[in-house]
ROKOL-983218 format. One record per residue (C-alpha): residue number from 0; residue in one letter; x negated, y negated, z. Coordinates in pm, 1 decimal, padded with zeros to 6 digits. Layout:
ROKOL-983218
[NUM,A,[X,Y,Z]]
...
//
This chain:
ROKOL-983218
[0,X,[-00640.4,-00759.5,-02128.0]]
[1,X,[-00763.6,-00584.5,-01863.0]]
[2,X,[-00790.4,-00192.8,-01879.4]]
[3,X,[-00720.6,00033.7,-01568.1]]
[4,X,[-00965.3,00326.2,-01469.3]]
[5,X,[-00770.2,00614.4,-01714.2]]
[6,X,[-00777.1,00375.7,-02004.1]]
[7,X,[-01174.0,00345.1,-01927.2]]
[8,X,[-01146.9,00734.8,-01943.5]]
[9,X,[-00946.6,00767.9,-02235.5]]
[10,X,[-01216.0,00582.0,-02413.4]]
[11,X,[-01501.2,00797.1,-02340.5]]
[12,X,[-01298.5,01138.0,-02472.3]]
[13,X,[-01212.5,01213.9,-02130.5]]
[14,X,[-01582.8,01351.2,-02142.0]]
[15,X,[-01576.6,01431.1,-01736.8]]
[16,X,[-01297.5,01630.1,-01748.2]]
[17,X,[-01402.4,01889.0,-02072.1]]
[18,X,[-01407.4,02276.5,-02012.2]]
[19,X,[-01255.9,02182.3,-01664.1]]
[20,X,[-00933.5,02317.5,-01452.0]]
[21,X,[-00797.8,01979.9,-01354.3]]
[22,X,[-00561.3,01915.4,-01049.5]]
[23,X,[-00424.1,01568.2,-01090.7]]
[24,X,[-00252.8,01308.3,-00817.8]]
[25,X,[00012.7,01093.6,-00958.9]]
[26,X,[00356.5,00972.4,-01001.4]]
[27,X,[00532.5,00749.7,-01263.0]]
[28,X,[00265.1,00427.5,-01201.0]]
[29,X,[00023.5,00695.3,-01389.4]]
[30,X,[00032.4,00499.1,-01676.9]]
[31,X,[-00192.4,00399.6,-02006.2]]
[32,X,[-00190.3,00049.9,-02136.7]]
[33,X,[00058.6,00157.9,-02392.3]]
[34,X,[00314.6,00334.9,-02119.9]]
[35,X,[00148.4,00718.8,-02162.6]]
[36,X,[00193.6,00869.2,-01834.4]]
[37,X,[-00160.7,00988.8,-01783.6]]
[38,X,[-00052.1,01343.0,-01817.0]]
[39,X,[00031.3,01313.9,-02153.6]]
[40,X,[-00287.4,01161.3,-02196.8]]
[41,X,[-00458.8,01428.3,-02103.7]]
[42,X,[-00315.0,01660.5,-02240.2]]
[43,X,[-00296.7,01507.8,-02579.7]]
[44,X,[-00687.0,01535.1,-02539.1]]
[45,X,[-00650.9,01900.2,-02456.0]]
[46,X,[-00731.0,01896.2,-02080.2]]
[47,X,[-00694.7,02135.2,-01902.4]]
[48,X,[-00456.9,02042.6,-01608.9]]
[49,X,[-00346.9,02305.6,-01398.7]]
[50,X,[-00135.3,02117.0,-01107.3]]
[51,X,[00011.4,01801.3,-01011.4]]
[52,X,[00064.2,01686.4,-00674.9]]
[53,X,[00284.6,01413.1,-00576.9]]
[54,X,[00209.6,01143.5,-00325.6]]
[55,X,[00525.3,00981.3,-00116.0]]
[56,X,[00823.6,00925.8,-00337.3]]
[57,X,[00734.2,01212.4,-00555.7]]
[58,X,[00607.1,01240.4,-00934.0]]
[59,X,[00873.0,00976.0,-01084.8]]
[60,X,[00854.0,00742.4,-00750.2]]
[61,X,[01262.7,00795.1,-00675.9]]
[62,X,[01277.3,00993.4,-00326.5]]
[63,X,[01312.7,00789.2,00018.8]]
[64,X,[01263.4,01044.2,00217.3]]
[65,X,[01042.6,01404.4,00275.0]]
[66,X,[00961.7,01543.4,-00127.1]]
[67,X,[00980.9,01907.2,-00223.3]]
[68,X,[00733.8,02101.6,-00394.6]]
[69,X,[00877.1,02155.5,-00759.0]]
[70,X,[00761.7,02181.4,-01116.9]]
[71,X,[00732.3,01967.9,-01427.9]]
[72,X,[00950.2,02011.9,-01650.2]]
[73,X,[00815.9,01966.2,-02015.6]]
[74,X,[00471.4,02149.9,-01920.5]]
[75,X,[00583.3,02364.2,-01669.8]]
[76,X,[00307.0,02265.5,-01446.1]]
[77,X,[00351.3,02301.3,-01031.5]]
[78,X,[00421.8,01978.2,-00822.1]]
[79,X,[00297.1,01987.4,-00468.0]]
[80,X,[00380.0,01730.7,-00270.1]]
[81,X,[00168.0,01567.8,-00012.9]]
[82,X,[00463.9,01418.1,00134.1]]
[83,X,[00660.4,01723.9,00237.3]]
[84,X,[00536.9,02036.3,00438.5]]
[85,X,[00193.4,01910.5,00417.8]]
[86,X,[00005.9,01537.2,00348.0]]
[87,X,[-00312.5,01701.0,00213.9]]
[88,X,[-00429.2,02009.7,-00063.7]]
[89,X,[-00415.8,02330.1,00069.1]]
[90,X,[-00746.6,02550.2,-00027.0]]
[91,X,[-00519.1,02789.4,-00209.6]]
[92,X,[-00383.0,02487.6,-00426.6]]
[93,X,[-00786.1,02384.1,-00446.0]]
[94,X,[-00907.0,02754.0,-00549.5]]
[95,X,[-00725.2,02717.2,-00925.7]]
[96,X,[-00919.8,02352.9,-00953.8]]
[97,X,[-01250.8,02232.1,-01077.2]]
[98,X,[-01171.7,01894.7,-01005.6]]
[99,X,[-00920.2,01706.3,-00854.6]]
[100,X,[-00824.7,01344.2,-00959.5]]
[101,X,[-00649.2,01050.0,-00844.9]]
[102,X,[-00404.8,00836.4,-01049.5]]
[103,X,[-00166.3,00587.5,-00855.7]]
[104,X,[-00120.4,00235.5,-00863.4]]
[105,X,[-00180.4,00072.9,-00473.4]]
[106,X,[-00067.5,-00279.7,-00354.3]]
[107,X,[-00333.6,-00349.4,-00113.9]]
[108,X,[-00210.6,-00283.5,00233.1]]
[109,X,[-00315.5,-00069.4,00486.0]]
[110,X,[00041.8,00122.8,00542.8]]
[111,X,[00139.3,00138.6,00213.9]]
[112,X,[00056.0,00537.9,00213.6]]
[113,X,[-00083.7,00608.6,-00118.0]]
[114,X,[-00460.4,00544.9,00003.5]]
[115,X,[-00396.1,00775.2,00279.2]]
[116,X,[-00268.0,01056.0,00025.9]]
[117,X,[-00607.1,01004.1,-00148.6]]
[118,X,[-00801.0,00976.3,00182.7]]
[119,X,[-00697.6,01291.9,00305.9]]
[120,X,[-00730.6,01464.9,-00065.6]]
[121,X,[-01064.3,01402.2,-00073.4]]
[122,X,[-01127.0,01530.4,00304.4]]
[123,X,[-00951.7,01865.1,00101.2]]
[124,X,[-01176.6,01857.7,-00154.4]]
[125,X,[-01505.7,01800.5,00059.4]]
[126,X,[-01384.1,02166.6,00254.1]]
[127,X,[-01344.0,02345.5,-00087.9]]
[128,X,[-01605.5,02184.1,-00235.9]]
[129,X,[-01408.8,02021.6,-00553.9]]
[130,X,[-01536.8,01736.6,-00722.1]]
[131,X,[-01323.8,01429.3,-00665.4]]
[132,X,[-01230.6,01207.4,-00944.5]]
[133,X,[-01052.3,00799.6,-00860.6]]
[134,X,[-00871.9,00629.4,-01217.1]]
[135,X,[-00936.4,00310.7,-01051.0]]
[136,X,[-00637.3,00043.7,-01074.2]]
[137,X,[-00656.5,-00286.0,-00993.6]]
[138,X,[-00546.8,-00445.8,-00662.6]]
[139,X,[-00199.7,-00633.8,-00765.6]]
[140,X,[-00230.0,-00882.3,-00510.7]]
[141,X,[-00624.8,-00979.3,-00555.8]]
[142,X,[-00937.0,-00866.9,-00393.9]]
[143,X,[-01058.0,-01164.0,-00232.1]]
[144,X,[-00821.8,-01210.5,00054.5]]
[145,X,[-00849.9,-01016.9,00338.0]]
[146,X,[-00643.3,-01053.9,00657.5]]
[147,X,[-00529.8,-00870.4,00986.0]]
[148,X,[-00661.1,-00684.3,01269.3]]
[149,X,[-00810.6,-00384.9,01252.7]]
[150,X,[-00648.3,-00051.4,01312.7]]
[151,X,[-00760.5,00074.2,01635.1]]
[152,X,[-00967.5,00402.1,01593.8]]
[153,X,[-00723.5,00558.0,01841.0]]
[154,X,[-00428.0,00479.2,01669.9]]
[155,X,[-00526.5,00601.5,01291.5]]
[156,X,[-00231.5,00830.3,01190.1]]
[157,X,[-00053.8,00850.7,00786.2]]
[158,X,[00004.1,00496.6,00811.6]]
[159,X,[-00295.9,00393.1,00914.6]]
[160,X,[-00536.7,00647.6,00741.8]]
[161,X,[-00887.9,00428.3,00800.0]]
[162,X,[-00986.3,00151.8,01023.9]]
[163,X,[-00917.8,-00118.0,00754.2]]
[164,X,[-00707.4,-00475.3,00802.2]]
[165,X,[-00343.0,-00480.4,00709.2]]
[166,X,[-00436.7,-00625.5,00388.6]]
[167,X,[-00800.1,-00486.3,00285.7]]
[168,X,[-00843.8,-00647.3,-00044.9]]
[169,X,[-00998.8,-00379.5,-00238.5]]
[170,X,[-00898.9,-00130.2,-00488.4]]
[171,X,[-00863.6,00231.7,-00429.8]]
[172,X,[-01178.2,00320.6,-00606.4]]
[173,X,[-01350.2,00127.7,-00431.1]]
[174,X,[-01199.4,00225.9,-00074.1]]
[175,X,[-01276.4,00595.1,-00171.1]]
[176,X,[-01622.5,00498.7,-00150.3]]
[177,X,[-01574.5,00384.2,00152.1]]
[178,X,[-01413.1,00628.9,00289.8]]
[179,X,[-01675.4,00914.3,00171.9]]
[180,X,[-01942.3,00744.9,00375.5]]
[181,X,[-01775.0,00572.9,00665.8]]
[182,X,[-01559.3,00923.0,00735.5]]
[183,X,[-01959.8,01143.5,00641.0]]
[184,X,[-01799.6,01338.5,00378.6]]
[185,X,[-01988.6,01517.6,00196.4]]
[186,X,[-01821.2,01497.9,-00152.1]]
[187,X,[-01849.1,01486.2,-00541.5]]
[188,X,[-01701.2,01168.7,-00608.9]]
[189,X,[-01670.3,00973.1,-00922.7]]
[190,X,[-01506.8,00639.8,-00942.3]]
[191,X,[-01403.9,00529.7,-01267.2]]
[192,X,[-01360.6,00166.2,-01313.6]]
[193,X,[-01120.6,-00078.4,-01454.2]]
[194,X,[-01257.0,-00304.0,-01684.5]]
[195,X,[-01188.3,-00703.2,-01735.9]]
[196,X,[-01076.0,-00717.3,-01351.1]]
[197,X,[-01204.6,-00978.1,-01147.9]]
[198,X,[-01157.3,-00980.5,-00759.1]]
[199,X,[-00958.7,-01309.6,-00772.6]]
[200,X,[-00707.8,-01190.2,-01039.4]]
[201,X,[-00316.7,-01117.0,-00976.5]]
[202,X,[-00167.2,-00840.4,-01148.1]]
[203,X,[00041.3,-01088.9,-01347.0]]
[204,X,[-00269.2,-01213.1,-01460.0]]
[205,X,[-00404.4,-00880.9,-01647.4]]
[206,X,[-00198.6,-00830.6,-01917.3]]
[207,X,[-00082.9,-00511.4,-01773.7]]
[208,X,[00295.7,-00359.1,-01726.4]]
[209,X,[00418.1,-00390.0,-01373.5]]
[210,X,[00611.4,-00036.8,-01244.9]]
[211,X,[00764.8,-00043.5,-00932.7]]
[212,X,[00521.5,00097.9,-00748.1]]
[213,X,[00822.9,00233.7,-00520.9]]
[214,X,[01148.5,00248.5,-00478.2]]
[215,X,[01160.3,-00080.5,-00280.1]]
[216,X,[00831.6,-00255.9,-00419.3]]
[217,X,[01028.1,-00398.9,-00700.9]]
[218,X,[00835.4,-00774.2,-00769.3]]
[219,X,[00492.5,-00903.5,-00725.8]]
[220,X,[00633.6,-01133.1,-00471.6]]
[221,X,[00721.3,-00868.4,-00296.2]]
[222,X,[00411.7,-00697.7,-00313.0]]
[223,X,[00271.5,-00998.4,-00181.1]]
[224,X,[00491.0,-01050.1,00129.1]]
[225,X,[00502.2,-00707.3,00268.2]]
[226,X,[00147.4,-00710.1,00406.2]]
[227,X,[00312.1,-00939.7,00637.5]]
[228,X,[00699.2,-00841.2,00658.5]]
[229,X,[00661.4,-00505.1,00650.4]]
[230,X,[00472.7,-00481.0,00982.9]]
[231,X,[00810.9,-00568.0,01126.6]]
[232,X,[00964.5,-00291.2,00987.8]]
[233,X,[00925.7,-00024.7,01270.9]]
[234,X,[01153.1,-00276.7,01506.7]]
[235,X,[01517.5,-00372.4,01553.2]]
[236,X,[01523.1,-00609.1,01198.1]]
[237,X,[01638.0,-00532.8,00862.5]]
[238,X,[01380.3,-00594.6,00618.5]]
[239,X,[01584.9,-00655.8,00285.3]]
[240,X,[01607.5,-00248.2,00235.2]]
[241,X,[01949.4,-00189.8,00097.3]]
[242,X,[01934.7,-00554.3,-00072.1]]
[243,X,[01827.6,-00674.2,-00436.1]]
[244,X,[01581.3,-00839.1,-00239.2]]
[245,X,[01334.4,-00641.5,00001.9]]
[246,X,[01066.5,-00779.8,00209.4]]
[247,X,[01209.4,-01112.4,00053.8]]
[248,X,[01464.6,-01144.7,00327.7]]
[249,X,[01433.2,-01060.7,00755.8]]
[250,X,[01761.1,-01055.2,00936.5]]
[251,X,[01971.8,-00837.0,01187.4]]
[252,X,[02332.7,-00871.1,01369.2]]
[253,X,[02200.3,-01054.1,01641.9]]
[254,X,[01993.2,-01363.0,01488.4]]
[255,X,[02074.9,-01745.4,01403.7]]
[256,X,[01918.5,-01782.6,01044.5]]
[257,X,[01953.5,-02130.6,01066.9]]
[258,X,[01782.0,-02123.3,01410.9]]
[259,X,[01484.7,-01907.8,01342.5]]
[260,X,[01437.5,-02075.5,00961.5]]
[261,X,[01402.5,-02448.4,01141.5]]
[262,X,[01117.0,-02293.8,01380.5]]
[263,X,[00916.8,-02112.0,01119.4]]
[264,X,[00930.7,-02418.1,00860.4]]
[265,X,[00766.6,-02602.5,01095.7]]
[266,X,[00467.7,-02371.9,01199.5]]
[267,X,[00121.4,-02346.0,01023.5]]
[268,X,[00153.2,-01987.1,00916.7]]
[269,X,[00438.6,-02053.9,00660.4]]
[270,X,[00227.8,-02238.7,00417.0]]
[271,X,[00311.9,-02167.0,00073.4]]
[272,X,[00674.5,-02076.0,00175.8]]
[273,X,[00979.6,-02202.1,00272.2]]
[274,X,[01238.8,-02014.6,00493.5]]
[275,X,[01589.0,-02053.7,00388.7]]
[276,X,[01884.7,-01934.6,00644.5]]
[277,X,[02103.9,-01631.3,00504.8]]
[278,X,[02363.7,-01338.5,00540.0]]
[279,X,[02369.9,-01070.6,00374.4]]
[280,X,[02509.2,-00657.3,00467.5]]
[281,X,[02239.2,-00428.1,00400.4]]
[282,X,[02394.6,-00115.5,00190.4]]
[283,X,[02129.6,00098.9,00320.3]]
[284,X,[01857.9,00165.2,00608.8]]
[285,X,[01817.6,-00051.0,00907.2]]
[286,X,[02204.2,-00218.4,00972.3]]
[287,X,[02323.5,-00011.7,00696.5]]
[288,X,[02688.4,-00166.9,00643.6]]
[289,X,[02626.1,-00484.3,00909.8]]
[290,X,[02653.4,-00832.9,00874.1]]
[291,X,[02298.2,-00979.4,00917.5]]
[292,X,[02226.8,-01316.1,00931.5]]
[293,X,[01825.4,-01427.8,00907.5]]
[294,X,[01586.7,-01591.0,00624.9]]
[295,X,[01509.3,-01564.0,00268.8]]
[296,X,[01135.5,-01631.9,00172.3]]
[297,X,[01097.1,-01806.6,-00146.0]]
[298,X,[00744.2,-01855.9,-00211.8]]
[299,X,[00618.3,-02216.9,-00313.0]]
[300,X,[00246.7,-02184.5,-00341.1]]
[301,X,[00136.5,-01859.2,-00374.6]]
[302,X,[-00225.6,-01966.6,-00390.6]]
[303,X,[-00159.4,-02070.2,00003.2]]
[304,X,[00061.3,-01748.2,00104.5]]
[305,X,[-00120.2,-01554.4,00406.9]]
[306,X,[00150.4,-01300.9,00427.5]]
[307,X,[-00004.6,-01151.7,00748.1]]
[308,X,[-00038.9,-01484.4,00919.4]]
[309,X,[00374.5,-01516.9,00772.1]]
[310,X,[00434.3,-01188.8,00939.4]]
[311,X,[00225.0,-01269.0,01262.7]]
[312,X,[00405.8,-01601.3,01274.5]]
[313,X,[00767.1,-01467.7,01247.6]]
[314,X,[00658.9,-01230.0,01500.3]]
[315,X,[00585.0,-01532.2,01734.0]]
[316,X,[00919.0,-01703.6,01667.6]]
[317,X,[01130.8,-01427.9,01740.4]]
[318,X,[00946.2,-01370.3,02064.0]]
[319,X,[01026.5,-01706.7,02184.1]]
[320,X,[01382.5,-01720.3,02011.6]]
[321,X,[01476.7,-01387.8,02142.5]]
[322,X,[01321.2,-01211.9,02377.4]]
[323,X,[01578.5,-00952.7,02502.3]]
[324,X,[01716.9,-00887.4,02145.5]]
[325,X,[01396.6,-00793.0,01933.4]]
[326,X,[01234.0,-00509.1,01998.5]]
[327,X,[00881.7,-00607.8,01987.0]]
[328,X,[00749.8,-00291.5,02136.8]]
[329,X,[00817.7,-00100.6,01837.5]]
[330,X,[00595.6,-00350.2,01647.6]]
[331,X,[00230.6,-00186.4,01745.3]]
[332,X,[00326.6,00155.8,01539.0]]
[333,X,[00241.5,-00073.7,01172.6]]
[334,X,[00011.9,-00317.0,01368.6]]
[335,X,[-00209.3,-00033.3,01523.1]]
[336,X,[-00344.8,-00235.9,01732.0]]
[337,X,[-00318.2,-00283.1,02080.9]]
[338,X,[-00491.3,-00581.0,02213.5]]
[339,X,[-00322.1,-00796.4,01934.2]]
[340,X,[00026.8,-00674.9,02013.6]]
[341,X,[-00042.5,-00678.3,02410.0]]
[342,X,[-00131.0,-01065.1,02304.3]]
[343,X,[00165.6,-01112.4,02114.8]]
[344,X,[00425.9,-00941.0,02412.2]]
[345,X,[00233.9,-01166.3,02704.2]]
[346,X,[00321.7,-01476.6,02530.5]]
[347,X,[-00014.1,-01568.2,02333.8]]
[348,X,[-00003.9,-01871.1,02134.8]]
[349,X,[-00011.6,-01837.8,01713.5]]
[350,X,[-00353.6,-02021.1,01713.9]]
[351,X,[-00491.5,-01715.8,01947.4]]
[352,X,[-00329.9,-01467.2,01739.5]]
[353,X,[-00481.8,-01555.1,01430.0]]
[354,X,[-00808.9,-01622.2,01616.5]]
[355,X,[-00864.1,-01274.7,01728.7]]
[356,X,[-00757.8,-01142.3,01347.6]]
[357,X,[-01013.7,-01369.0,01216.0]]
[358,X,[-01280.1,-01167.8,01389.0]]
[359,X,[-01218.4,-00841.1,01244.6]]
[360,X,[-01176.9,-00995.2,00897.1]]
[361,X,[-01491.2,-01202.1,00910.9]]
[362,X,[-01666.4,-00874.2,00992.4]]
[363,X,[-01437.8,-00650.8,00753.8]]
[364,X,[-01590.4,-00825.4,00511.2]]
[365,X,[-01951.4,-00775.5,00556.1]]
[366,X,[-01886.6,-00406.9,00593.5]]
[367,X,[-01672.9,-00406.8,00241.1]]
[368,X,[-01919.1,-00532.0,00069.8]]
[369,X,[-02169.4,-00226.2,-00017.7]]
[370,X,[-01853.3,-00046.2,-00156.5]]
[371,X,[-01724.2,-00339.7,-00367.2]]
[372,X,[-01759.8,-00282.2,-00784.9]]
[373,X,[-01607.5,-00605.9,-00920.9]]
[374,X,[-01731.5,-00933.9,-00905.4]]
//
């Protein structure tokens, strides 16, 4: 079975943490092997945490929206959010802390925004001078594949912390390194690492418990597709929020599932998946209370799924299918990248799409590959 970064911890005594006020990031994914949160954990090795902080969808991974600062119940430590009034520790919260560390499970794409929670905790920490601490998790949907354009240095924002691919293939211990030297910061960091993962594992093939990682990440499968679905997200479609099934089905008032599903069947992106026409009436978000028609995904193959060449190629369709209806200008806030969605509004083929994202991932992965631990 493989072991995540705190169980690795847990089995050296905790030893970096002793005789030290600990901050912790984290939320309900904080887990043990054997379902401890990791604050338990720590404490039932007498560490000394002194705050938690709380990345989007607070400590127990429930909120939608903006979180409140608040405190923990059972130990009566403080919660600070860094997805409220701020996105990063403030020095005050930093002056009670001898080390800050970071325990949340990722799913491997560039928007999802617990890497840019960590990123900009550890530009905190480099200011105050705190050591920086990364329980390393494994990457759910492997560390081999890596796909998408890069984010364009200009448009780097929360959901787009570094300039990494949609789907970066890495784990966040390993993209903390990165980000220390590629951002020059000059901080303490310690990185400690899972054990028994290799880069072409699946999180269904670690032995581990899967937790929702949020509200709306609720299946592997799901995990896998929204590299690619949920760069639609920012435009005129419903996305499956509101559904049993997110980022499983695409569909808004306006579409012919049956239509759109024969077009992306046939095209080279969809491999590994077939498209299957639908309705359904979201009961939240986009089209909250609207009859949508569009597509379910069921995946076939998942060994062939490219979910961002999926997403880039469902893009394509419905700027052919509908031009005037979909709102394809809203697309370049996830893409974050402007030549690739100015190719995408002008009418660029799919092969020329994919062609200019092969680039940046042929080079992405040269410069990964210094800050890469497993094999």
């Amino acid at each position: 079975m493989v072991q995540n970064g705190v169980d690795t911890l847990l089995s050296q005594g905790a030893r970096l943490l002793e005789g030290k006020r600990v901050g912790l990031i984290t939320n309900h994914t904080g887990l043990t092997a054997s379902r401890q949160t990791t604050i338990d954990a720590l404490g039932a090795l007498e560490v000394r945490l002194t705050a938690l902080f709380s990345p989007e969808h607070g400590l127990h991974g429930q909120h939608d929206t903006k979180v409140p600062d608040a405190v923990e119940e059972r130990t009566g430590l403080p919660i600070y959010s860094l997805y409220g009034e701020r996105q990063k520790p403030t020095p005050q919260q930093l002056e009670q802390t001898d080390v800050l560390v970071f325990d949340v499970q990722d799913i491997g794409t560039r928007f999802y925004t617990y890497i840019s929670t960590m990123g900009l905790a550890m530009e905190a920490c480099a200011q105050a001078g705190v050591p920086f601490v990364v329980l390393d998790r494994v990457n759910p949907i492997n560390g081999v594949a890596v796909e998408g354009a890069l984010a364009d240095a200009e448009r780097l924002s929360f959901t787009a912390y570094h300039r990494l691919p949609v789907r970066h293939g890495m784990t966040v211990g390993e993209l903390a390194q990165m980000f220390r030297e590629e951002r020059g910061l000059q901080l303490d960091l310690t990185v400690v690492p899972c054990r028994g993962w290799r880069r072409t594992m699946w999180f269904d093939e670690c032995g581990l418990y899967w937790v929702n990682p949020s509200p709306n990440m609720r299946r592997l499968q799901q995990a896998l597709l929204y590299p690619g679905i949920g760069l639609l997200e920012g435009t005129n479609l419903s996305v499956g929020r509101g559904t049993d099934t997110p980022f499983e089905v695409v569909g808004a008032p306006w579409l012919d599932g049956r239509r759109l599903a024969g077009m992306l069947n046939k095209l080279p992106t969809s491999k590994g998946v077939r498209f299957v026409p639908i309705t359904f009436t979201p009961t939240a978000s986009t089209y909250k209370g609207v009859a949508c028609q569009g597509v379910s995904i069921f995946i076939t193959e998942r060994a062939k799924v490219r979910p961002v060449a999926l997403g880039l190629g469902l893009a394509y369709a419905l700027r052919r299918l509908y031009p005037r209806e979909w709102e394809v200008q809203r697309m370049l806030g996830l893409l974050a990248h402007r030549e690739l969605h100015a190719m995408l509004v002008e009418g660029a083929s799919l092969d020329q799409l994919l062609k200019r994202c092969s680039q940046d991932e042929r080079a992405f992965r040269q410069r990964r590959k210094r800050f890469l631990i497993y094999q």
